[in-house]
C-alpha positions as CSV (number, residue, x, y, z in Angstrom):
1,X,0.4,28.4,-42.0
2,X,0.4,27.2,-45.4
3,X,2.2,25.0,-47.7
4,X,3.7,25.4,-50.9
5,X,6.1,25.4,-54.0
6,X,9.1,27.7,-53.6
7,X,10.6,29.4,-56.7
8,X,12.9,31.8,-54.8
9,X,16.5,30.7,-54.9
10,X,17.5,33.4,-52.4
11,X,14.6,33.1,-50.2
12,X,15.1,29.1,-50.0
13,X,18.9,29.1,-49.3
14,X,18.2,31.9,-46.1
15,X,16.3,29.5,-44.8
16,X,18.3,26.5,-45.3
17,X,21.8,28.0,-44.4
18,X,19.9,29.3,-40.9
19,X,20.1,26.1,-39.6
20,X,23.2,25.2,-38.4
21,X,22.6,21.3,-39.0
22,X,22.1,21.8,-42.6
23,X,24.6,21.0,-45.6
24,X,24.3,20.9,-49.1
25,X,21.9,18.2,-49.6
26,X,19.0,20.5,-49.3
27,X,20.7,23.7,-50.9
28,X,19.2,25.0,-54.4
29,X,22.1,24.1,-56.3
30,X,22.1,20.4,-55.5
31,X,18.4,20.2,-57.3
32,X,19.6,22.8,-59.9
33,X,22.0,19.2,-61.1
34,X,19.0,17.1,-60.9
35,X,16.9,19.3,-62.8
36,X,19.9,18.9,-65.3
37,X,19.7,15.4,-65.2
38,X,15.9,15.4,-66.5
39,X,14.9,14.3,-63.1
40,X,11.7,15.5,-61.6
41,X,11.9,17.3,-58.1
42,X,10.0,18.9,-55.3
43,X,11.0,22.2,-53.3
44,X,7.9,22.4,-50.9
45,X,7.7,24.8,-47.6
46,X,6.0,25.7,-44.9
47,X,5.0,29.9,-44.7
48,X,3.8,31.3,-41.5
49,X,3.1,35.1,-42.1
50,X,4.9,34.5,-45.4
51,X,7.9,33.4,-43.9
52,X,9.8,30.3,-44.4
53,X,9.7,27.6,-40.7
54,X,10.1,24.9,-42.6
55,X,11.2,23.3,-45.8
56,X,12.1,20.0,-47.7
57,X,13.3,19.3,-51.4
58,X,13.1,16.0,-53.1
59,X,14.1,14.1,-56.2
60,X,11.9,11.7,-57.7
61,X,14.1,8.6,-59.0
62,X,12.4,5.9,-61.3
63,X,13.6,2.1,-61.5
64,X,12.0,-0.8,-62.8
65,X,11.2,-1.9,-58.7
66,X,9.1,1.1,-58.2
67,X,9.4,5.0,-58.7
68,X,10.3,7.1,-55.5
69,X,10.7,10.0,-53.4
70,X,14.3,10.8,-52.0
71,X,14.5,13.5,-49.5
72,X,17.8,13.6,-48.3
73,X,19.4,15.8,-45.4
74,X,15.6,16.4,-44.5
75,X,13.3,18.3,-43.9
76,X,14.6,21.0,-42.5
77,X,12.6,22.4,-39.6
78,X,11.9,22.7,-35.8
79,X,11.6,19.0,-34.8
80,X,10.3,19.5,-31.1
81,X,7.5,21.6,-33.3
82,X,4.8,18.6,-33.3
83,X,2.4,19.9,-35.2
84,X,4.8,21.5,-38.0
85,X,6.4,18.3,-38.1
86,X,2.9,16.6,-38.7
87,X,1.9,19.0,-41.4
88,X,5.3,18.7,-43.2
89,X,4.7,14.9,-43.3
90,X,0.9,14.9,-44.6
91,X,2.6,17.1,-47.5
92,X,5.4,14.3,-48.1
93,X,2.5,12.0,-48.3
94,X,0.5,13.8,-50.7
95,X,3.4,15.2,-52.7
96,X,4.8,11.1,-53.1
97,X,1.3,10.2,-54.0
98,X,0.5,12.9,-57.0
99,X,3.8,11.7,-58.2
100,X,2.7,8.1,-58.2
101,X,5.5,7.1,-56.0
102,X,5.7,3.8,-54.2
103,X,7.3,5.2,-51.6
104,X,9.3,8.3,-50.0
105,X,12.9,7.8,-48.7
106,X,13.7,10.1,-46.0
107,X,16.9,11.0,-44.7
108,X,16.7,13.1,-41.7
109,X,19.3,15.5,-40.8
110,X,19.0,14.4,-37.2
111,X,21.4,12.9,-35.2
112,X,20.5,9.7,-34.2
113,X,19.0,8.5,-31.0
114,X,16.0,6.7,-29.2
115,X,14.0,9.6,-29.6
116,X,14.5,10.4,-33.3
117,X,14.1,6.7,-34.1
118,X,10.4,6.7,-31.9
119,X,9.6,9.9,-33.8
120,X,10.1,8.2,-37.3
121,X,8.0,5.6,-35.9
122,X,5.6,7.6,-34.6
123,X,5.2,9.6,-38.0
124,X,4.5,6.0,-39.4
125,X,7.8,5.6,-41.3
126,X,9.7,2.1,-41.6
127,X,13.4,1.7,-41.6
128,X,14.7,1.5,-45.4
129,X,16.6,-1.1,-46.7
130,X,19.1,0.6,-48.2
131,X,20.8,4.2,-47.0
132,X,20.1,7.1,-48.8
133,X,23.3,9.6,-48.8
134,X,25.7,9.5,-45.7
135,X,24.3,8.1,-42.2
136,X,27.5,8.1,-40.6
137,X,29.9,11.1,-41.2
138,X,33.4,12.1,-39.9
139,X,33.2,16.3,-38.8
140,X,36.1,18.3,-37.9
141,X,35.1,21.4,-36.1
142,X,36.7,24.9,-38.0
143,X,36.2,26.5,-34.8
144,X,39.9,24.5,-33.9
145,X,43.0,26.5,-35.0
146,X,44.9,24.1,-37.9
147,X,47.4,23.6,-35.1
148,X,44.8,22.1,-32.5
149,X,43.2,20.2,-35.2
150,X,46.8,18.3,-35.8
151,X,47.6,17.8,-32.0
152,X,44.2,16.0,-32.6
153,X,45.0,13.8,-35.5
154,X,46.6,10.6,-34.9
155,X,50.7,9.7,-35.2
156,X,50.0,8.4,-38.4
157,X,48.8,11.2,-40.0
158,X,51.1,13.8,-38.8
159,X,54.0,11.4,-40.4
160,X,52.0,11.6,-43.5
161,X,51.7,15.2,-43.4
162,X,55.4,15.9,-42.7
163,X,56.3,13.4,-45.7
164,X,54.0,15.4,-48.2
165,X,55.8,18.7,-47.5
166,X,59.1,17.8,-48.2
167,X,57.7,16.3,-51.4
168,X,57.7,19.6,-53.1
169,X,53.6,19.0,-54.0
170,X,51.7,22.0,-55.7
171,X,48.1,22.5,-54.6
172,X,45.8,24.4,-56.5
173,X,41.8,25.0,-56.0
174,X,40.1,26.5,-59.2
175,X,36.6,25.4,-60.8
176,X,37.4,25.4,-64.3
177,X,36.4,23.2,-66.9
178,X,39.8,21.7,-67.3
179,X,39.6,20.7,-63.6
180,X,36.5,18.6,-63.8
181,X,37.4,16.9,-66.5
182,X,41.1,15.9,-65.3
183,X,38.7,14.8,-62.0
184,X,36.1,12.5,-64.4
185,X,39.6,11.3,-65.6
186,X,41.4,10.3,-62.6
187,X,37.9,9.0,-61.1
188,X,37.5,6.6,-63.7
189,X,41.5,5.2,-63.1
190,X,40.2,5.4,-59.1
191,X,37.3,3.0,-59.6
192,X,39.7,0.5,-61.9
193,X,41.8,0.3,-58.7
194,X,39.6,0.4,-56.4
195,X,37.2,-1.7,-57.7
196,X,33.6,0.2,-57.7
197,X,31.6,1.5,-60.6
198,X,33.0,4.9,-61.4
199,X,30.1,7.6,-61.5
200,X,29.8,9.0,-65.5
201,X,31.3,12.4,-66.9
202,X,28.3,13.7,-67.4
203,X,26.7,13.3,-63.7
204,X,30.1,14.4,-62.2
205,X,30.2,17.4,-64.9
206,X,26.6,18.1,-64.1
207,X,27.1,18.5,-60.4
208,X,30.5,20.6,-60.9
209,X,27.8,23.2,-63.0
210,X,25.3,23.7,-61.3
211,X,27.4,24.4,-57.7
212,X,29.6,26.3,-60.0
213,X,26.7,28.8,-60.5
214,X,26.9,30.3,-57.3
215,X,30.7,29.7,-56.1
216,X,29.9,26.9,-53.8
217,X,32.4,24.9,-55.2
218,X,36.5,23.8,-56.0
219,X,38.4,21.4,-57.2
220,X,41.4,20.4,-55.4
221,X,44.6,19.4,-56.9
222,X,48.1,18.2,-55.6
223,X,50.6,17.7,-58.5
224,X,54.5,17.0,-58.5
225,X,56.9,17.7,-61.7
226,X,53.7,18.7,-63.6
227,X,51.5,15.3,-62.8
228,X,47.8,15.0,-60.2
229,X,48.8,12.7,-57.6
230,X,44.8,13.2,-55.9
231,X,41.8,15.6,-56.3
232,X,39.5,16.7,-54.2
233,X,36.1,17.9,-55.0
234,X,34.8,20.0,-52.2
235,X,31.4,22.1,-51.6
236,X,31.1,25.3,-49.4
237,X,27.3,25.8,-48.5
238,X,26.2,27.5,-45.4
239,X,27.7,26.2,-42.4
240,X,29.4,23.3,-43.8
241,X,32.7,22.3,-46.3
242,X,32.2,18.8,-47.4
243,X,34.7,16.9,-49.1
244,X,32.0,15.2,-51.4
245,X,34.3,12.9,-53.4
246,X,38.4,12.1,-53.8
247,X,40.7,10.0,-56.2
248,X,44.2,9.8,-56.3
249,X,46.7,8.0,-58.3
250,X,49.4,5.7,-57.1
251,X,51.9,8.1,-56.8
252,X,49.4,10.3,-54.8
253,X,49.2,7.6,-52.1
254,X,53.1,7.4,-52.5
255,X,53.5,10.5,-52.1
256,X,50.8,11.2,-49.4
257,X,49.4,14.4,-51.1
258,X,45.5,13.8,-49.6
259,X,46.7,15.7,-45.9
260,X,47.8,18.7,-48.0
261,X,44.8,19.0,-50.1
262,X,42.3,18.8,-46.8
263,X,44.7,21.3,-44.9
264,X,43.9,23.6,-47.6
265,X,40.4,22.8,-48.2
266,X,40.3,23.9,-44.2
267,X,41.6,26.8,-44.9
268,X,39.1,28.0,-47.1
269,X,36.0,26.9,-45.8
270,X,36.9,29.2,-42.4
271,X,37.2,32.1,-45.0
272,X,34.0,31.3,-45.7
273,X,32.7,31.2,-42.6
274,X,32.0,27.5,-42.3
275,X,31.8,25.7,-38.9
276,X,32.1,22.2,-40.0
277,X,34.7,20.2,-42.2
278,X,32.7,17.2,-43.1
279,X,34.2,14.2,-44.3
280,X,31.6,12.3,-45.6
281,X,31.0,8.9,-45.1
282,X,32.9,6.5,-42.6
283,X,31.8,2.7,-41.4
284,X,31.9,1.7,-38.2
285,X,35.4,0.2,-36.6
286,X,34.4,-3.5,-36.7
287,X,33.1,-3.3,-40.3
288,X,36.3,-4.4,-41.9
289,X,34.6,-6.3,-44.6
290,X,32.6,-2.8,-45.7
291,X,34.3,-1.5,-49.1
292,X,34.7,2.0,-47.5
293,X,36.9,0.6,-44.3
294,X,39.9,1.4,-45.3
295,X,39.2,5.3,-46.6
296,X,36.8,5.4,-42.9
297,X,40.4,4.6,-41.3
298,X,42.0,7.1,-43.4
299,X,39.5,9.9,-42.0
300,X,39.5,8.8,-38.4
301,X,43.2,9.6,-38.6
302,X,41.6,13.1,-38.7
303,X,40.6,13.0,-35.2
304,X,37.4,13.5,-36.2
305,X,34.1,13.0,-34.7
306,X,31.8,10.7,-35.4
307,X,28.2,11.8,-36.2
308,X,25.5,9.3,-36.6
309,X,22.2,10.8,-38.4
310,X,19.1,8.8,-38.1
311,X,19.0,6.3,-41.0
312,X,16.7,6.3,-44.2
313,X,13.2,5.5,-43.6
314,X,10.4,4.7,-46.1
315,X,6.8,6.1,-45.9
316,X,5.7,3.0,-47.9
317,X,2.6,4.4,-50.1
318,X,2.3,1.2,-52.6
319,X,2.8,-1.5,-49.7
320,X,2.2,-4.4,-52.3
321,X,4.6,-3.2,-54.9
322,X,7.0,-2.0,-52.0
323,X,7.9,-6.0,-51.2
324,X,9.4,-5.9,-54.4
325,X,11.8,-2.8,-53.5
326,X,12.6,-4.3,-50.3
327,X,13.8,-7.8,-51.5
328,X,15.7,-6.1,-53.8
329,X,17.6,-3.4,-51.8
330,X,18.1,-6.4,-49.7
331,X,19.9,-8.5,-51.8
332,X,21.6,-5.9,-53.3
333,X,23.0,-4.3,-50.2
334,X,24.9,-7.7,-49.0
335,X,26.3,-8.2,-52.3
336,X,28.1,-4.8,-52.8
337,X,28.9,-5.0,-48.8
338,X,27.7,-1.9,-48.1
């Protein structure tokens, strides 16, 4: 076996879409829009007989606490495979340290357990102080019929449902430039409400591109007499539709137009052959000071499942400098309550 740079597009996303517990975090695409964003990354794997077993990509973010490693959604591989899984974490190692990283963030796509935590032990890793991309997910399985999905879904949501259709609410999906930018838009009016920083134009716009490229994503829109009452901006990759981010206005929550856009969203991703409808980020039930409680209670009315991956965990490389990061993270965590 040996290790190295891949520069296949094709030959990467075979792999990656192979594995059922993969998404879009470690697609092509998703380091096509860092590469747009002038960050540095890493697409490394593992050849045995010139074949692809195993494979992680990376993006190397800088900040004044220390430069890092973020692997996120993997490495994508045969965990019970101890000796791949050995040689895939050497090369982290080496790969953080050419790049004069303090440390590598890993998110594993594995669910979490006693075993997976041991194993992140074992590979000398330490829990991170912050999360790196979503830990705890809602996922609706597209192997359920619409109808089943909804006998699923709580009162609640059903009543929302039936309100929206007799709204008279268009949906559309499309990926054109006027979509992203009515999205950026409405996101910014979001985030006022709301109350959280609103992510720019250009890093939305950016992402929009570069899964653009390939059809792997749509924009979502409900409207009523001519005016977007909520967006949704959704990625198709492999096995997995996930509803990446959503705004709405007030008259979208009045008018409860998020059910319809997800209905359809459904809809597609099982043209495409997608098993999973995934949510995205929830917090747990008893969190109700967490600033995502309220949209988690809105997805549980889904009837979704809950999937807990193992959490983010540092292979500290700078231990000194790494004090620093963790005191920061720290702080920083409690005061956004997240």
């Amino acid at each position: 076996m040996r290790i190295d740079d891949v520069k296949n597009r094709e030959e990467w996303d075979a792999f990656i879409k192979s594995h059922q517990e993969a998404n879009f975090l470690q697609s092509w695409d998703f380091y096509e829009f860092h590469l747009k964003r002038d960050k540095k990354v890493v697409r490394r794997a593992v050849f045995e007989d010139d074949k692809i077993v195993a494979a992680y990509a990376g993006v190397v973010e800088t900040a004044k606490r220390g430069t890092y490693l973020a692997i996120a959604g993997g490495p994508i591989m045969d965990w019970k495979d101890g000796k791949l899984v050995k040689m895939v974490f050497d090369d982290i190692e080496s790969e953080g340290k050419k790049l004069n990283c303090v440390f590598v963030r890993v998110r594993p796509q594995l669910e979490l357990s006693d075993k997976s935590l041991n194993l992140m032990k074992k590979l000398g890793l330490k829990k991170a102080p912050m999360y790196l991309s979503v830990e705890y997910a809602g996922i609706l399985d597209l192997n359920k019929s619409e109808e089943e999905i909804l006998a699923g879904a709580s009162q609640g949501f059903r009543r929302k449902l039936r309100k929206a259709e007799k709204n008279d609410i268009e949906i559309t999906a499309d990926t054109s430039d006027t979509s992203i930018k009515e999205f950026c838009k409405l996101e910014k009016k979001h985030a006022e409400r709301q109350k959280y920083v609103a992510f720019s134009t250009s890093f939305l716009t950016k992402q929009f591109e570069a899964f653009r490229e390939h059809d792997e994503i749509l924009i979502y829109t409900a409207k009523k007499d001519g005016e977007i009452l909520a967006q949704n901006f959704m990625i198709f990759y492999g096995p997995e539709a996930s509803y990446h981010y959503g705004v709405s206005s007030d008259l979208g929550t009045k008018y409860s137009a998020a059910p319809l856009l997800h209905l359809a969203a459904m809809a597609e991703a099982r043209k495409r052959g997608c098993i999973r409808y995934n949510l995205w980020g929830i917090v747990g039930t008893d969190e109700t000071s967490h600033r995502f409680f309220g949209v988690s209670e809105f997805k549980r009315s889904f009837g979704c499942e809950e999937l807990k991956y193992t959490p983010a965990h540092d292979l500290i490389l700078k231990p000194a400098k790494y004090q620093i990061t963790k005191l920061v993270e720290t702080t920083r965590k409690k005061l956004r309550h997240v």
